[in-house]
C-alpha positions in Angstrom: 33.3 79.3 188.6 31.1 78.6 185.5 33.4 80.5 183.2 36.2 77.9 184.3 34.0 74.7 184.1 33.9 75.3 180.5 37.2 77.0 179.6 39.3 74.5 180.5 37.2 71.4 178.6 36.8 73.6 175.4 41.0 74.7 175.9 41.2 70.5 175.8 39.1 70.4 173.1 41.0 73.0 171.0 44.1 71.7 171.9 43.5 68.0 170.7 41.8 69.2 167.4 44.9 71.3 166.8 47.0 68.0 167.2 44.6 65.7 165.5 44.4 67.5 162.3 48.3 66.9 161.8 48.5 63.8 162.5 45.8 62.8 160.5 47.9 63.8 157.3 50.8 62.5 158.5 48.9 59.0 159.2 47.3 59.1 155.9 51.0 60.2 154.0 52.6 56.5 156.4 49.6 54.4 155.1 50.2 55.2 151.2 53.9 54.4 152.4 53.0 51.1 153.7 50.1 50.0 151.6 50.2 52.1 148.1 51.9 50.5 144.8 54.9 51.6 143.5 55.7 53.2 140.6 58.9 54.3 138.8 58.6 58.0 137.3 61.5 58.4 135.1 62.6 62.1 135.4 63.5 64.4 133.2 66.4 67.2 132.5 65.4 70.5 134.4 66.3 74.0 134.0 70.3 74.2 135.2 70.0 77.9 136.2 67.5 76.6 139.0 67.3 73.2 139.8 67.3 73.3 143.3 65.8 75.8 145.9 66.4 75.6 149.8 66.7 72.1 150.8 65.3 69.8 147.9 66.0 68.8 144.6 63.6 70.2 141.9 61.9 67.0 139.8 60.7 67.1 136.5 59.6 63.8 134.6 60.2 62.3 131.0 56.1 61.2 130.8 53.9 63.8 132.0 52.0 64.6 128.8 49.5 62.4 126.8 47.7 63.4 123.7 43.8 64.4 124.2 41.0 65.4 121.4 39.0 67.5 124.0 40.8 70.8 123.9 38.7 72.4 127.0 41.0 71.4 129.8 42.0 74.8 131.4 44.9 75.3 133.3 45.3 74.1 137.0 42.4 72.3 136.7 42.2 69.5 139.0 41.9 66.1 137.1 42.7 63.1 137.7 45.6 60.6 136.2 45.6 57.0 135.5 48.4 55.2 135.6 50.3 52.5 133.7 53.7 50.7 133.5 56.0 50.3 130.6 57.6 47.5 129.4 60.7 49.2 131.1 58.9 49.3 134.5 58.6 53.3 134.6 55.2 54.8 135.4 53.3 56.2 132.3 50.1 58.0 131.6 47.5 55.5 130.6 44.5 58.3 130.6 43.6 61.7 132.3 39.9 62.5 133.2 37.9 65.1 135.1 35.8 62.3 137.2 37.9 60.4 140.4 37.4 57.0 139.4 35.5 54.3 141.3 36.0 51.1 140.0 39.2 50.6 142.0 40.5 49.0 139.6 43.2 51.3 138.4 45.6 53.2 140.4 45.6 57.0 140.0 47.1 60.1 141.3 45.3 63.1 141.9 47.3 66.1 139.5 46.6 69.6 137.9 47.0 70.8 134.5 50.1 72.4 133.7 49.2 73.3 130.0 47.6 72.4 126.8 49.5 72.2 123.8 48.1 73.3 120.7 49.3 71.0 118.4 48.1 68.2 116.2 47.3 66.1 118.2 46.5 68.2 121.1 48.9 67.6 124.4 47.7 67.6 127.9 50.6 68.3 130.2 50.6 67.4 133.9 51.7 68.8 137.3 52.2 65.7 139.6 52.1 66.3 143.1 55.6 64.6 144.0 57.8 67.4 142.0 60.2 68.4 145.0 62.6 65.3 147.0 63.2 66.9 150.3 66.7 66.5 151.7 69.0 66.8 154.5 70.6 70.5 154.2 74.0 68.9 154.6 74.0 66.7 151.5 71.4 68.8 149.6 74.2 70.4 147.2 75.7 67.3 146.1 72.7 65.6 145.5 71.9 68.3 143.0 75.2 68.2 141.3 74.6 64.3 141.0 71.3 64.8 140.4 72.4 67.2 137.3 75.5 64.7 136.0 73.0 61.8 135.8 70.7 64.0 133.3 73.6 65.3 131.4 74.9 61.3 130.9 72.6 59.2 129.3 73.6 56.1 130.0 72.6 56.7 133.5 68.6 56.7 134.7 67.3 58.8 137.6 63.7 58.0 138.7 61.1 59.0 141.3 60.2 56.0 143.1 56.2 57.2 144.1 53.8 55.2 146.4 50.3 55.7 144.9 47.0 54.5 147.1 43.5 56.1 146.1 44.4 58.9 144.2 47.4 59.6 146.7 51.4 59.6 145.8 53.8 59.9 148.1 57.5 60.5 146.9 59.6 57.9 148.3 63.2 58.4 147.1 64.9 59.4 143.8 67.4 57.2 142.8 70.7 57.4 140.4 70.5 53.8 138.5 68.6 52.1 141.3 70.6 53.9 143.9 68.9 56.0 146.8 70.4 59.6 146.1 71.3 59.9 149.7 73.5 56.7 149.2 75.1 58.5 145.9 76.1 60.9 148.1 77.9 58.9 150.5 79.7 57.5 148.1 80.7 60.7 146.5 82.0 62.0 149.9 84.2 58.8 150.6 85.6 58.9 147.3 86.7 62.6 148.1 88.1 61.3 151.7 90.0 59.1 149.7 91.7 61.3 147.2 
């Protein structure tokens, strides 16, 4: 009888740590939704012999680099990356340091080195966190195929629009000239029902 006095509390117990732990991330993910600031990430072109696996679209972005005069920062290293805005309203690299900052006065994202150029200057290029846009399997092909005409034509400007909150990003939507991709794709597939 003792044996099932304390099975069943600790199988309670084990059973609502096992749901608390993801719903904790997923709570924390909703608030940088609700309360982060936005910022624009303009991306880049990407490799076309793979720019998309499974069932999201590959990112790469225009600003990830900013020149440095320390040339120890090792690869992968967890750092951390201020942010700024352009005059354009796309996110930029203000600074990169080792330290989280604590003056709360900046916003910042939490990254890893990609790599260190060695050139002059030196270039510190960074992984951010928000490189894959998760998609519906239905409408993931044609969102890469817009996704790679909109880098191909440059009068056209895809972005990541990121929530940031303390250190945080969350990828909120890519968009095709201030279009949501998902609504890009719509439209792509009623202009086919039309033809």
């Amino acid at each position: 009888m003792l044996n099932k006095n304390i099975i069943l509390p600790l199988f309670v117990l084990v059973a609502l740590v096992q749901l608390y732990v993801p719903a904790s991330m997923i709570l924390g993910k909703e608030a940088v939704l609700k309360d982060g600031v936005e910022y624009k990430f303009k991306t880049a072109p990407i490799d076309p012999s793979d720019p998309f696996r499974g069932k999201y679209i590959v990112l790469d972005y225009e600003h990830n680099s900013i020149e440095v005069t320390d040339s120890t920062w090792a690869r992968n290293e967890a750092v951390y990356v201020i942010l700024k805005t352009d005059t354009d309203g796309f996110a930029r690299i203000k600074n990169v340091v080792r330290e989280e900052p604590s003056d709360g006065v900046e916003d910042y994202i939490e990254a890893k080195v990609n790599y260190l150029y060695k050139w002059d200057p030196w270039r510190l290029e960074i992984d951010y966190p928000f490189d894959r846009y998760y998609m519906e399997e239905s409408k993931a092909y044609e969102a890469e195929l817009a996704y790679r005409e909109v880098r191909r034509d440059t009068s056209q400007v895809a972005y990541a629009l990121v929530r940031v909150k303390d250190g945080e990003a969350v990828l909120q939507d890519v968009l095709i000239d201030d279009v949501p991709i998902k609504e890009v794709v719509k439209k792509a597939r009623e202009n086919q029902d039309i033809e």
